[in-house]
N, C-alpha and C positions, 0 to 999 in steps of 0.2 A: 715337420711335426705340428708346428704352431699351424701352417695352413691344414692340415689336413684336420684337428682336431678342434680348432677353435676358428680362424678365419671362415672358411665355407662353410661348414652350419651353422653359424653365427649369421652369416650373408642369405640365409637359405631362410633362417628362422625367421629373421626382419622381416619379408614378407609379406607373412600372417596368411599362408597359403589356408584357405578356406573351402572346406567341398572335395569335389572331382575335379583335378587339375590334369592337363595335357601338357606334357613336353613336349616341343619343339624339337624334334630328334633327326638326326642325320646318319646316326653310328661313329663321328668322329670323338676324341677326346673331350670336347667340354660337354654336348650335351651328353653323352653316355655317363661323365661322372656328375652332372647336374641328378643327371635320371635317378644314377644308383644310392646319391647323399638323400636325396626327397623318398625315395625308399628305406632307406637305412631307417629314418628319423620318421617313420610310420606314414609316411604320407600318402594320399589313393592319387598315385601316376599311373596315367594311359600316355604311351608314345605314337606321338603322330608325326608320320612323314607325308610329303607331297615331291612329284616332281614326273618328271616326263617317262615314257615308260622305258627302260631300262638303261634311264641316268645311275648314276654311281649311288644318289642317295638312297634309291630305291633298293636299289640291291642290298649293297652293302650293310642299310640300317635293319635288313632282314637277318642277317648275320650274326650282326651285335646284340639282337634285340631278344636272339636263343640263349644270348650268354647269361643278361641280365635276369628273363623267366620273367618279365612284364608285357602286359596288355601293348599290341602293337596294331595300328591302324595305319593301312597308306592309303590314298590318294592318286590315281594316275590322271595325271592333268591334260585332256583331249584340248586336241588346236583349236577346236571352233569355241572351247570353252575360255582355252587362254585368251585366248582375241578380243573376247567380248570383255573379260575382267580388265585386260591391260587397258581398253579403253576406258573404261570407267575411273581406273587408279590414273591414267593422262590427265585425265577433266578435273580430277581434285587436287592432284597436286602439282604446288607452284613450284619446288623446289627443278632447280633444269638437271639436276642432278642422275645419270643412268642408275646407278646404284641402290638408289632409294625408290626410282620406281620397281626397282628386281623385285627388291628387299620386299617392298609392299605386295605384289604383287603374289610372292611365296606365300605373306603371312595372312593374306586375303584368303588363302587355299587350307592353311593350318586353320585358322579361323572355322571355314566350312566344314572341315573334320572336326574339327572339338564338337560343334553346332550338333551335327550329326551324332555324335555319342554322347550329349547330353553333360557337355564336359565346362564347366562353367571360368573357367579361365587356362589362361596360356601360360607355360613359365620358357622362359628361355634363357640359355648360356651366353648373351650376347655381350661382351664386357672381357671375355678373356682372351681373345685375339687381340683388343686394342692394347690391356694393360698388360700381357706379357708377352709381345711382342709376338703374335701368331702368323702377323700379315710379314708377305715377303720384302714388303719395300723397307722394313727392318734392317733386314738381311743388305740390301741393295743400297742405305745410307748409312751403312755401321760406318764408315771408314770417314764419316763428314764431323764426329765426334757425340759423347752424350747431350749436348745442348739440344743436338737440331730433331737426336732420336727422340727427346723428353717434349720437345716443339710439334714433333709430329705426333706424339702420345696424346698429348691433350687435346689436340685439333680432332683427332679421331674419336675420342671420348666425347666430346661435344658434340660431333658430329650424331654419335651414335644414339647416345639420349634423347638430342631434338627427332631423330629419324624415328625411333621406336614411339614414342608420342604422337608424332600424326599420325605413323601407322596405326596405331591404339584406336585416333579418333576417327580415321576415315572408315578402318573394318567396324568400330564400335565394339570390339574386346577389350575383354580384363586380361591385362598382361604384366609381366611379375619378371623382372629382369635382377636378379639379383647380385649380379655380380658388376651391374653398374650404381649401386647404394652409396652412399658417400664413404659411409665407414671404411668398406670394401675398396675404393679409389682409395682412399687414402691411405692403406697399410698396403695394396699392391704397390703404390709408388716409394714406398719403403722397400723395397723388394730390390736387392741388386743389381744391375743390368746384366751382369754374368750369369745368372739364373735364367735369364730370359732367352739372350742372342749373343752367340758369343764371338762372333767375326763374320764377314763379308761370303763369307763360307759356309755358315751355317744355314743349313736346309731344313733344320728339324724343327730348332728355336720353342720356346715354351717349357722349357727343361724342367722349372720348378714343377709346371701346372703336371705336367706329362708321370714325373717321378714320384708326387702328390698321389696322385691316378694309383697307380699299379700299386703302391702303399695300401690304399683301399679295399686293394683286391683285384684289381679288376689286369684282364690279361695282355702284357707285355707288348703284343701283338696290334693289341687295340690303341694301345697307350703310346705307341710310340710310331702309329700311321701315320702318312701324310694325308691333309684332304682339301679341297678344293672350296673355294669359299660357298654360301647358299647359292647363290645364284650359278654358279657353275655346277655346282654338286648335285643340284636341279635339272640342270638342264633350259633354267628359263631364259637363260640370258642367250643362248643360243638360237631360240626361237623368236626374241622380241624381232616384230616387225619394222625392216627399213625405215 
């Protein structure tokens, strides 16, 4: 109840979302319930997707996006088009990291769609895979103890701020990651690990963010899918060049 009524709009309000803002949208659980809080709480959300034509984001975020009854724009990202951004996202950044070129490379695309509908910044749900355990390698270190999971929490958090920053600065957008805010880290790391991942077994993981979700409204079905990270969910990773 505390998250659903005071942590995320409280994470959502910091902000200071300004104007016509674009979500970052997938149809998976966090940005659907990013989407539906920025609506609840008045705000002018258009949902923008991007990705190859008939990756799962595509699809699927057509789906979610009837449930929710907001503005929905996609993207279908042509090879001759990808080729030339990936180039351009290789030359600037130094980071050797695959991930981060994916990542950029997505938010290069979201970028152009906002650009396109006159949409003056970007918000994304980027923060609640790392802190409640969304990623599978969770699942895949439960059994090594809480140290090394709370070891690899942070390194991912860090990870994930320094990565959305240069993406910020290479695309040159206004980007509004709320749920990586300090306040936000810091009451999610209050958050018990059993809320999160609950054994070696667990496929579903994010339990709190998940059961949050459906509280809100939002349906059972959506709230408790599995999905594939951006870059698979896309389809970009699939295409980057040898």
């Amino acid at each position: 109840t505390t998250l659903i009524y005071e942590i995320f709009p409280r994470a959502v309000h910091a902000c200071n979302v300004a104007g016509w803002g674009g979500v970052a949208f997938s149809g998976g659980v966090d940005s659907t319930m990013l989407a539906h809080l920025c609506n609840t709480m008045k705000h002018d959300v258009t949902l923008l997707t991007v990705g190859f034509d008939n990756s799962h984001d595509v699809w699927y975020s057509r789906e979610v996006s009837c449930v929710l009854g907001l503005p929905h724009y996609t993207h279908i990202i042509q090879k001759n088009e990808f080729y030339s951004v990936y180039d351009i996202i290789n030359d600037k950044i130094d980071e050797k990291s695959l991930s981060w070129r994916e990542n950029c490379t997505a938010f290069y695309f979201v970028h152009k769609l906002a650009e396109k509908y006159n949409l003056n910044t970007i918000i994304t749900a980027n923060g609640i895979d790392e802190l409640y355990c969304g990623y599978d390698v969770y699942r895949r270190i439960y059994d090594k103890g809480v140290d090394v999971i709370l070891s690899v929490m942070s390194d991912k958090i860090k990870n994930e701020i320094t990565m959305l920053h240069t993406i910020s600065k290479i695309c040159n957008i206004t980007m509004h990651n709320p749920f990586l805010g300090r306040d936000f880290i810091d009451y999610s790391l209050t958050v018990p690990l059993y809320e999160k991942v609950r054994g070696s077994d667990d496929y579903i993981r994010k339990h709190i963010v998940r059961a949050a979700a459906e509280q809100m409204g939002l349906p059972h079905k959506i709230c408790y899918k599995r999905k594939k990270s951006l870059q698979y969910g896309t389809r970009i990773h699939h295409n980057i060049p040898l």
